[in-house]
Every structure is written in structure tokens, then in C-alpha cells.
C-alpha positions as CSV (number, residue, x, y, z in Angstrom):
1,X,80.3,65.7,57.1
2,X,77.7,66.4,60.0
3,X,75.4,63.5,58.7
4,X,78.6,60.8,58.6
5,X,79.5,62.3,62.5
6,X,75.3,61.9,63.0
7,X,75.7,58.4,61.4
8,X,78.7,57.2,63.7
9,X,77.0,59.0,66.8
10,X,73.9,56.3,66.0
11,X,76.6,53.5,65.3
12,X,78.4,54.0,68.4
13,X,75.4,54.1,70.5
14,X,74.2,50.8,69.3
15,X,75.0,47.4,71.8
16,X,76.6,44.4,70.3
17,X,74.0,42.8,69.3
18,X,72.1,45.7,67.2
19,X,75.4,46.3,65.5
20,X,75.4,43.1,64.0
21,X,72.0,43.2,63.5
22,X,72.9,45.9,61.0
23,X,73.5,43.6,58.2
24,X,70.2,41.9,58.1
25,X,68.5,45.3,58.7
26,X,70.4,47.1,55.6
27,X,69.7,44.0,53.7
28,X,65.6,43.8,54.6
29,X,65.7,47.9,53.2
30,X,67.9,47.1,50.2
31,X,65.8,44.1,49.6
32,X,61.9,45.5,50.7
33,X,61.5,47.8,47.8
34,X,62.4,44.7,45.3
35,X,60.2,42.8,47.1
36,X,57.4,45.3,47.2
37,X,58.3,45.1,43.0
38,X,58.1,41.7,43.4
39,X,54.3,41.6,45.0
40,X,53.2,43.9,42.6
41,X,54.4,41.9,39.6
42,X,53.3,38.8,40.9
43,X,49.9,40.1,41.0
44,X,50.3,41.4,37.5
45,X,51.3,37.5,36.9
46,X,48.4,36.5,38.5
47,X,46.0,38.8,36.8
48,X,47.6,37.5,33.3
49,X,47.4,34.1,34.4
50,X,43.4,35.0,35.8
51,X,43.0,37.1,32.0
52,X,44.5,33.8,30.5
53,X,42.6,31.1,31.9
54,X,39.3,33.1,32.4
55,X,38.8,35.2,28.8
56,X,41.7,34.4,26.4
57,X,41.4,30.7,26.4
58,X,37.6,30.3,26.6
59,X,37.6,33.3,23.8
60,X,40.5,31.2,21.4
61,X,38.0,28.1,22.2
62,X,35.0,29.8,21.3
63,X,36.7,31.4,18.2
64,X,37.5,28.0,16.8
65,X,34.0,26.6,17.3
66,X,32.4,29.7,15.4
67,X,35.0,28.4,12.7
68,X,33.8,24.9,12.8
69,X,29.9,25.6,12.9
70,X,30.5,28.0,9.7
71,X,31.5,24.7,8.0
72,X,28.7,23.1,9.3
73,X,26.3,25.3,8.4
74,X,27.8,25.5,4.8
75,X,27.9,21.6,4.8
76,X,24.1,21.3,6.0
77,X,23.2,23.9,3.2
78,X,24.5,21.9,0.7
79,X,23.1,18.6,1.9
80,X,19.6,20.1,1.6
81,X,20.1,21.5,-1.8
82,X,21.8,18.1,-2.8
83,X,19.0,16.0,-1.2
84,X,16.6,18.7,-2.3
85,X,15.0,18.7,0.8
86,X,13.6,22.2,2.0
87,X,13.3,20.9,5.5
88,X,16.9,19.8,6.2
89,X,17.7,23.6,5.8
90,X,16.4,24.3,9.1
91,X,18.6,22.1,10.7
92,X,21.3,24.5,10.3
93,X,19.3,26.7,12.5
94,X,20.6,25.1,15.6
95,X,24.3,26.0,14.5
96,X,23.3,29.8,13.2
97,X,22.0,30.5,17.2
98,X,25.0,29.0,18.6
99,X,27.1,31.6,16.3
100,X,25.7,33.8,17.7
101,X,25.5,33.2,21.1
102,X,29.3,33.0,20.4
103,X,29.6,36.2,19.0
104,X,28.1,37.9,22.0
105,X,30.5,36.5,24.7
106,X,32.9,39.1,22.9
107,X,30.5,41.7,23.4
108,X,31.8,42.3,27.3
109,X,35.8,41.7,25.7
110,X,39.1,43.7,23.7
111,X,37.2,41.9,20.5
112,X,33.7,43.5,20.9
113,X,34.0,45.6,17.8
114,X,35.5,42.2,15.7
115,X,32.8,39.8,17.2
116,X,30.0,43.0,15.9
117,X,31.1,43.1,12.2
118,X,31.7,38.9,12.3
119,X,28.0,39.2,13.8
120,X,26.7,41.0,10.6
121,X,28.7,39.4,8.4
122,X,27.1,36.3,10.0
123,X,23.8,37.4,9.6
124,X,24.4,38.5,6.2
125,X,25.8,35.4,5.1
126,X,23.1,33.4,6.4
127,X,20.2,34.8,5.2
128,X,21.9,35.0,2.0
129,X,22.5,31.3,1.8
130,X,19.2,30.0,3.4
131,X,17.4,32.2,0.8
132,X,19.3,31.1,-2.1
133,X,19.3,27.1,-0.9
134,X,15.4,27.6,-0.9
135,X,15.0,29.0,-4.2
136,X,17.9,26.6,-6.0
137,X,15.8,23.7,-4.6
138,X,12.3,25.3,-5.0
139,X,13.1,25.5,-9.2
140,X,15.2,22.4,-9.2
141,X,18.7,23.9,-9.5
142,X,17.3,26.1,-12.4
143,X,16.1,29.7,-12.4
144,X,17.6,33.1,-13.7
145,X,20.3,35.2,-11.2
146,X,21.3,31.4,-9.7
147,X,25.2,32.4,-10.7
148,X,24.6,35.9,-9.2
149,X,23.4,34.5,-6.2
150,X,25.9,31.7,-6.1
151,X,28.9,34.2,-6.5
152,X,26.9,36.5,-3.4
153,X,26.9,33.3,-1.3
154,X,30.3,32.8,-1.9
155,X,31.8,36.7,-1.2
156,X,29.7,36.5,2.0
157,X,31.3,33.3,3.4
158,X,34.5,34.1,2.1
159,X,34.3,38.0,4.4
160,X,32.5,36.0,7.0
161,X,35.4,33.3,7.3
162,X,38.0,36.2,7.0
163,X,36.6,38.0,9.7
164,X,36.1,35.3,12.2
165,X,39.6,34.1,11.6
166,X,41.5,37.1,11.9
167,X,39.6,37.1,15.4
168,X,41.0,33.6,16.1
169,X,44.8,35.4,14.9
170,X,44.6,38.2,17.4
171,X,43.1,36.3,20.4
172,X,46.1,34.3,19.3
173,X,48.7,36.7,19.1
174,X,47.0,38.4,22.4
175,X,47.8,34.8,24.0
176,X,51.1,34.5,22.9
177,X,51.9,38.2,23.9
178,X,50.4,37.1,27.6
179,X,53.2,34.2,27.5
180,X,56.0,36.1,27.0
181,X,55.2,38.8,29.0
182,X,54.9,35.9,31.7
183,X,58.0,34.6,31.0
184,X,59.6,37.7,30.8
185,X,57.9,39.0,33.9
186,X,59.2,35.7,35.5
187,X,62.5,35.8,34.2
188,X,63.3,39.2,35.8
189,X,61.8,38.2,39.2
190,X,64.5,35.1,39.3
191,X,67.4,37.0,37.8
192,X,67.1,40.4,39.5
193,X,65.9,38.0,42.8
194,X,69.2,36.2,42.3
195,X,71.1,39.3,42.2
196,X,69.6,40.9,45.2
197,X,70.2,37.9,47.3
198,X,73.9,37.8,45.8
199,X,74.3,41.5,47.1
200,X,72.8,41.2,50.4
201,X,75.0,38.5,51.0
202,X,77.8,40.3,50.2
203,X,76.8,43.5,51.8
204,X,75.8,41.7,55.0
205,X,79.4,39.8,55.1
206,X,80.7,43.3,54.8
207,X,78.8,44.9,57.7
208,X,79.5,42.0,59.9
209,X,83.5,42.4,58.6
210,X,83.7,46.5,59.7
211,X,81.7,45.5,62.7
212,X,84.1,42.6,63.8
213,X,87.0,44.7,62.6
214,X,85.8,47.6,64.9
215,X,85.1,45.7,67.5
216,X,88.7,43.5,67.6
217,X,90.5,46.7,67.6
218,X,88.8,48.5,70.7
219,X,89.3,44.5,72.6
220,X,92.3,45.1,71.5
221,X,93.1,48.2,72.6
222,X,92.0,47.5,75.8
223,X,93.9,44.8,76.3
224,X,97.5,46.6,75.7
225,X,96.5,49.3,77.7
226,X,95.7,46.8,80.8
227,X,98.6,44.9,79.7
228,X,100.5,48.4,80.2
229,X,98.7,48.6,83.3
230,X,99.9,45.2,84.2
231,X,103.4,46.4,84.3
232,X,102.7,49.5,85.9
233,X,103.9,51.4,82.5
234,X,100.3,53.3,82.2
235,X,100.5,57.1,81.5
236,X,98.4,58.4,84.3
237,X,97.8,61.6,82.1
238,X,96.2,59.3,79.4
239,X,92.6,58.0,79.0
240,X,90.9,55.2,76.8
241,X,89.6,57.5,74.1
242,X,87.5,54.5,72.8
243,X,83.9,56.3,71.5
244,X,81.5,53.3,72.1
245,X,78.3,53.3,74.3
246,X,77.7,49.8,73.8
247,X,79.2,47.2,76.4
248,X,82.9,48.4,75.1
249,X,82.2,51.5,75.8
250,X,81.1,50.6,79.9
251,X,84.3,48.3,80.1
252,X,86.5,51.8,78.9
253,X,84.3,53.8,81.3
254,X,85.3,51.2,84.2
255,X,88.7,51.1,82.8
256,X,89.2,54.5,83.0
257,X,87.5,55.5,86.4
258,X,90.0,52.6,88.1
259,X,93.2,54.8,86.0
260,X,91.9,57.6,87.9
261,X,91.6,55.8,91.3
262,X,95.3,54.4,90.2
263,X,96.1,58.0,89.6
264,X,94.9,59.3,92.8
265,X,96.8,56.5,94.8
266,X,99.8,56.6,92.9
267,X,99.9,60.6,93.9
268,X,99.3,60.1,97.6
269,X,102.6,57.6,97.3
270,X,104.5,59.8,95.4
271,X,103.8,62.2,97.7
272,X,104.7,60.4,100.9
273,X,107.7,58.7,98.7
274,X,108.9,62.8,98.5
275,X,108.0,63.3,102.4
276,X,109.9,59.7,103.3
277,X,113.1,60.7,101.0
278,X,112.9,64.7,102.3
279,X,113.2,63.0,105.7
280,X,115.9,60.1,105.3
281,X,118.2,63.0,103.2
282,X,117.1,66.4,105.4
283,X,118.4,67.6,108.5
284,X,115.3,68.0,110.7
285,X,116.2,71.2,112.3
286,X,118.1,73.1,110.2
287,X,116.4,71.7,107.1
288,X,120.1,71.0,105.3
289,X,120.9,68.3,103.8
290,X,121.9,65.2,106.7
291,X,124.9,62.8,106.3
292,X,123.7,60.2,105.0
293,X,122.9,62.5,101.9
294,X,126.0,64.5,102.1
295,X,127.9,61.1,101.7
296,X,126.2,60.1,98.6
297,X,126.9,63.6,97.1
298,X,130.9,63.5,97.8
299,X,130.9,59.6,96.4
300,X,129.4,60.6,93.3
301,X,131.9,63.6,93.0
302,X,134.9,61.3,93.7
303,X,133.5,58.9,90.7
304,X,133.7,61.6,89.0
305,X,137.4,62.9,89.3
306,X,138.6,59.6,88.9
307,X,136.2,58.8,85.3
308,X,136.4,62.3,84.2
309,X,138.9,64.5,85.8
310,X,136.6,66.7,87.5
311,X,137.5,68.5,90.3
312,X,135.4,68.9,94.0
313,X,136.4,70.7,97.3
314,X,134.8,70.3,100.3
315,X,134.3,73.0,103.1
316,X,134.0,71.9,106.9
317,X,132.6,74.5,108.8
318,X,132.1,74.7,112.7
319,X,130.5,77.2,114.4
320,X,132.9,78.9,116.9
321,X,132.4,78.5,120.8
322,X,129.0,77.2,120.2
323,X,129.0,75.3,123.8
324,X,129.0,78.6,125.2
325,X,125.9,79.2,124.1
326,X,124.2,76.0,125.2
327,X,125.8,76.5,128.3
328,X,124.6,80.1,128.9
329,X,121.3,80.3,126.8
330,X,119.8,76.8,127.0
331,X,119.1,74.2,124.0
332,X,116.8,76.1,122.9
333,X,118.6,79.1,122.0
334,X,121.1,76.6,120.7
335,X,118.7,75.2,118.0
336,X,117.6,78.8,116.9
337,X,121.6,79.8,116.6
338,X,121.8,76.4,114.3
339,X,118.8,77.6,111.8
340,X,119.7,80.9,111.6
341,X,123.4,79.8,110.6
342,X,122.2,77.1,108.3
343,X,119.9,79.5,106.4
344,X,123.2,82.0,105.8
345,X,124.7,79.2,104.3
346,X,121.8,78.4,101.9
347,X,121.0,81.6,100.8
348,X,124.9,82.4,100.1
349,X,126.7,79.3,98.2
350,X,125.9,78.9,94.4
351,X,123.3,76.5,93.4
352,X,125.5,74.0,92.3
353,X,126.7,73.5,95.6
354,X,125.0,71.2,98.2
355,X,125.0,72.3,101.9
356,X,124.5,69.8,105.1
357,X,124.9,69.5,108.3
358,X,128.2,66.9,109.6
359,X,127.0,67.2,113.2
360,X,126.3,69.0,116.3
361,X,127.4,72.7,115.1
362,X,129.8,71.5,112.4
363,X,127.9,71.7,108.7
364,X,129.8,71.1,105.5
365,X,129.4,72.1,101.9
366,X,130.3,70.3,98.8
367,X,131.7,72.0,95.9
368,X,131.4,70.2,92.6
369,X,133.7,71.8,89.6
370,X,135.3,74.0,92.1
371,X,138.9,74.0,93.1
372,X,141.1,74.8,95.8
373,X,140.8,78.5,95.1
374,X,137.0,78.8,94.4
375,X,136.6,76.9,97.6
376,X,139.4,79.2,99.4
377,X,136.9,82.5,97.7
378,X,133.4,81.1,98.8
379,X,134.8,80.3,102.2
380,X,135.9,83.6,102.7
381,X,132.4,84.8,101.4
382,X,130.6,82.5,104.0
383,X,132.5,84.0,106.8
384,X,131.8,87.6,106.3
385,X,128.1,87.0,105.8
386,X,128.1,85.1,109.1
387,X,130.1,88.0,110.9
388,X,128.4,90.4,109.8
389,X,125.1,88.5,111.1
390,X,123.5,89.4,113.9
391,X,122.0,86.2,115.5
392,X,119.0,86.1,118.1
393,X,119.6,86.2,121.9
394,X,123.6,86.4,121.6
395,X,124.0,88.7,119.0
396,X,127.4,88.1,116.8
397,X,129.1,85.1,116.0
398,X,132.0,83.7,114.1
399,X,133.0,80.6,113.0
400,X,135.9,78.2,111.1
401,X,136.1,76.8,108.1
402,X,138.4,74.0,106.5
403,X,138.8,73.6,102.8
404,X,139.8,69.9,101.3
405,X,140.2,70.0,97.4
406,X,140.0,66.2,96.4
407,X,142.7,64.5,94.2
408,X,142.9,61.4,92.1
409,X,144.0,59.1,95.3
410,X,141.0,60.7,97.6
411,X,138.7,58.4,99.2
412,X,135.4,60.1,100.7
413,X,136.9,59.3,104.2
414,X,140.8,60.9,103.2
415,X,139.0,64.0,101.7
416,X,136.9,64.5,105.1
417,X,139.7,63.8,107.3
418,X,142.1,66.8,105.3
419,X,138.6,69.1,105.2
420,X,138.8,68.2,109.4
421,X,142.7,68.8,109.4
422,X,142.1,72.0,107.7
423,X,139.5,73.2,110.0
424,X,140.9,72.3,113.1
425,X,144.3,74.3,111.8
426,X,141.7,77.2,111.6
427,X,140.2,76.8,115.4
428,X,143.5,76.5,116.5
429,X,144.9,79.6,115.1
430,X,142.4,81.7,116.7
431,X,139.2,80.9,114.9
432,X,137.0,82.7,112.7
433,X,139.5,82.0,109.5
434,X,139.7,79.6,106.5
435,X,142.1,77.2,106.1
436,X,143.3,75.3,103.0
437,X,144.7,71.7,103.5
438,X,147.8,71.2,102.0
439,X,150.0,67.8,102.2
């Protein structure tokens, strides 16, 4: 397992170009030691063909002439016993040296021991014959052991002849053996040659395949990803996990640093898209939700009852003789009075209700799922907390709240309008009270 991660670490860290120089490579290692095979048994060729033409063939040639000047020697031995001429015996001479000489050349060869006993045979044989030539033509084809000798002249050519051509038949067999072993030798070079070229071809179409197939599908990769980019669909918590240190592997590296500069940006605007929405839907000095806000809240309520059924109330709340404390302890004090009351409010209603402030000292809270009664019970809630409260510089303060619990024919405008009905019903009647609307 560790050498196949060790052999993709070395594959991915290859460029382009030495990846598909892979094929080549893996075919020059498949095909070296068949070539190094090859060298070798061409030299063996070589040396046959060297053997051949250099020993065999002169050696075959010689072996034939030996043959030939045998006859001749037999043929000029019986000319001079025919003719009866002593000299002519003599003239065989010339052939017996040449035999000879023949013999020798095997001396140095595989056929040293043959070409030794054909030698003495040789020798044999021809002093044998020249002697018994002489004496048949010294006493006229007449004298006492001339069968004897005639049979001994005969069993010496006859060995002679045998020996020097079973030296011709295995210089002969050697040079057919050489043949076939070049043929052979030959044969397998072109055969097994043929088959390593058919395997590299198909081993280097291979290579090339994986590599093209690997490198389509990180091209391609890329290219949905920017494409997901594009459209501004990319997951900013996702990377290119493409492994590759070759040029792929720099584009994903570039690819990925500009996701992160993406990411980074796409933060900051998220971030200032929170601050710009905190701002267009918050209060800035009480931090409650503004109008504008409010009124989307009670609009998606009202959808709502009508589509579902669901109930909402609204709560309208003014703080009670707030001008008073404008008038007597500044703005200032004001603003403090308005923070203070808004955080009682936040920190008391349930957290499905949503808290804002209508304007000036009047705030409002919307009550999904709540009817008249819950509405009637937080409202009473609210007012006791804010009683109870002791607010900075004045101390104790009250104030009124107006309940509106929408119905099917509400509008956001009618359902404000009771909420305000209800609430000024409360500052009327002596303030610091809760009020229901009711038609």
C-alpha cells in the first residue's frame, strides 16, 4: 500500500509533459532488457556466421579435397603399376604432402583428434601402397604374399576413406547444426521482437489513455467548480481537493487562493449586509425593533389568520406623562428613561414575541399565536415589571397599554387603529392600566 501511495506521490509530481512521457519511458525498460537479449544473440549470430565462414566452410572444403586427392593417389598408383613405370609412383608424392598439410589445418579445430587418426591412417596407407606398387612392378606383377599385400592395401584405403569421410559427415552435420541454430536464433529475435513492439504499443496507448483520462477529469473538475463560481453557487467551506503538482495542480492552487479571497470578501459583505439590515429594522436608541420592521411582522401575521387561522394580538404601549420628564429633566434624561423601558420590555415578553418602538414614547409588541386573553395576561405582566422599576433620575414610572386581538377582516392599519383605541381608553381612564378593544 505505501509503495502504490509512494508511486502516485511520484506520478502526481510529474508536469504534463513527463506524464506522457511515461509511455515511452516504461516501454524503453520493458523493451531494454530484450534488446540487451537481442545484442547478445546477434553477436552469438555473428560469431556463428564468423565460425561458419572462417573454419566450417574452409574445413568441409578441405575435407572434400583430402577425399578427392585419396583417389588420385590410388589412380596414380595404379597407372604406375599398369605402365610399369617405378618413376610415375612418385608423382603421387605431390598429393600425399598436400594430405597432409590438410590434415593439420584440423590440428588447431573441434576435429583435431579425427584429422590425427585420418593422419595415421594416411600414413599407413601410403607407405603400404607405395611399397607394394614397387615390388608388384619390380617382379612383374608376380611374387609370393602379392594377394596378402593386395588385401592390406585395400583394408588400409578402405579405414582411410572411412575415416576421412565420417570427418566430411560431422563437419557437415556441425554446419547444418550452425544453420538452424541461425535460423532459430533469428526466428526468435523477429517473433519475440514482433511481440514486444505489439506490447509496447499497447502498453504505451494505455499510459497515454489513464494519463488523458486523469487529466480530462481534474479540467473538468475545474471547470464545474468555476462554472459554480460563475453563478456565485461555490461552497466557501469547500476547496479543490485536486492532488497534482504539475501545471493542474498551480491552476487549483490559484483557484483556491482566489475562493479564499472570495471568502474573505463575501464575509466583510455579509457582515456589513447584517450591520445595514440591523440598521434599516433596529431602533437606534432603544435597540427595538423600528416601524418599518414592526410592519412587516404584523403583515406576515395577518397572512397568516386569513391562510391558516392563526390568531395575533398586538399590544400598544405608551409610557405615561413622559413629556414631563423632557420638560423637567432634559432630552437626555429622556433618552435614558426610553432604554431603560425598552430593555423591561425585552427581557419580559416570550421569545416568540417581537418588541418595537411605534414612536416617541409609544412601543408596541406583537403577539403571534396569542389571543385576546394571553395578550390581556402579558400586558398585565409588563405593567407590574415597569412599576415596580425604578428608573434613573425620576425614579418610578407607569405606563398604558392597549390590547388589539386581530380578526379575519383586520387590515394592519384597522388592527393598529383598535390597539390605539384601546390604549387611549386606558390613558383616559387614569393611566397605568390595560385595556382590551372590543367592537
Amino acid at each position: 500500500m505505501k509503495k502504490i501511495e509512494k508511486l502516485l506521490y511520484y506520478y502526481h509530481s510529474f508536469s504534463l509533459l513527463k506524464k506522457f512521457l511515461l509511455a515511452p519511458a516504461i516501454g524503453l525498460v520493458l523493451v531494454l532488457p530484450f534488446y540487451i537479449f537481442a545484442f547478445f544473440s546477434m553477436n552469438e549470430i555473428k560469431n556463428s556466421v564468423k565460425e561458419f565462414n572462417t573454419e566450417l566452410n574452409p574445413l568441409q572444403e578441405t575435407a572434400f579435397n583430402n577425399i578427392f586427392l585419396l583417389e588420385k593417389i590410388a589412380n596414380d598408383m595404379n597407372s604406375a603399376v599398369t605402365a610399369k613405370e617405378v618413376e610415375w609412383i612418385d608423382s603421387a608424392e605431390s598429393h600425399a604432402q598436400k594430405i597432409r598439410q590438410n590434415l593439420h589445418t584440423f590440428f588447431k579445430s573441434d576435429y583435431e583428434k579425427d584429422a590425427q587418426d585420418a593422419l595415421i591412417a594416411f600414413n599407413a596407407y601410403y607407405e603400404t601402397v607405395r611399397n607394394v606398387s614397387q615390388k608388384i612392378i619390380e617382379n612383374d606383377n608376380c611374387y609370393t604374399n602379392i594377394e596378402d599385400d593386395t588385401k592390406k592395401v585395400i583394408a588400409n584405403y578402405n579405414t582411410l576413406d572411412s575415416l576421412l569421410k565420417n570427418l566430411k559427415l560431422k563437419i557437415k552435420q556441425d554446419i547444418a547444426t550452425s544453420v538452424n541454430s541461425l535460423y532459430e536464433n533469428t526466428n526468435f529475435l523477429l517473433l519475440n521482437g514482433n511481440f514486444i513492439f505489439l506490447l509496447w504499443f499497447f502498453l504505451s496507448i494505455l499510459i497515454v489513455l489513464i494519463v488523458y483520462r486523469d487529466i480530462r477529469y481534474k479540467i473538468n473538475k475545474i471547470v464545474e467548480d468555476s462554472k459554480e463560481i460563475a453563478r456565485g453557487d461555490v461552497d466557501f467551506e469547500k476547496r479543490l481537493c485536486i492532488v497534482s503538482y504539475d501545471e493542474i495542480g498551480q491552476i487549483v492552487k490559484s483557484i483556491n487562493v482566489f475562493i479564499n479571497k472570495l471568502h474573505e470578501s463575501h464575509e466583510e459583505l455579509s457582515e456589513a449586509k447584517k450591520e445595514l439590515e440591523s440598521l434599516y429594522i433596529t431602533d437606534g436608541l432603544t435597540g427595538v425593533y423600528n416601524r418599518v420592521k414592526i410592519d412587516e411582522i404584523i403583515d406576515t401575521e395577518l397572512k397568516k389568520q386569513k391562510r391558516y387561522g392563526a390568531i395575533c394580538s398586538v399590544i400598544l404601549i405608551d409610557i405615561d406623562l413622559f413629556k414631563l420628564v423632557n420638560d423637567t429633566h432634559g432630552h437626555l434624561a429622556g433618552d435614558l428613561i426610553l432604554q431603560e423601558f425598552a430593555a423591561i420590555l425585552k427581557s419580559n415578553i416570550r421569545d416568540t414575541d417581537y418588541v418595537g418602538r411605534w414612536g416617541g414614547e409609544e412601543f408596541i409588541i406583537v403577539s403571534p399565536q396569542t389571543d385576546q386573553n394571553g395578550a390581556l395576561s402579558l400586558s398585565e405582566h409588563l405593567r407590574s415589571k415597569i412599576e415596580d422599576f425604578s428608573f434613573t433620575t425620576i425614579g418610578k414610572k407607569t405606563a398604558s397599554f392597549g390590547v388589539a386581538t386581530c380578526t379575519e377582516n383586520d387590515d394592519i392599519q384597522s388592527l393598529i387603529d383598535n390597539a390605539d383605541k384601546a390604549l387611549y381608553r386606558a390613558k383616559n381612564n387614569g393611566r397605568n392600566q390595560v385595556i382590551c378593544y372590543s367592537s
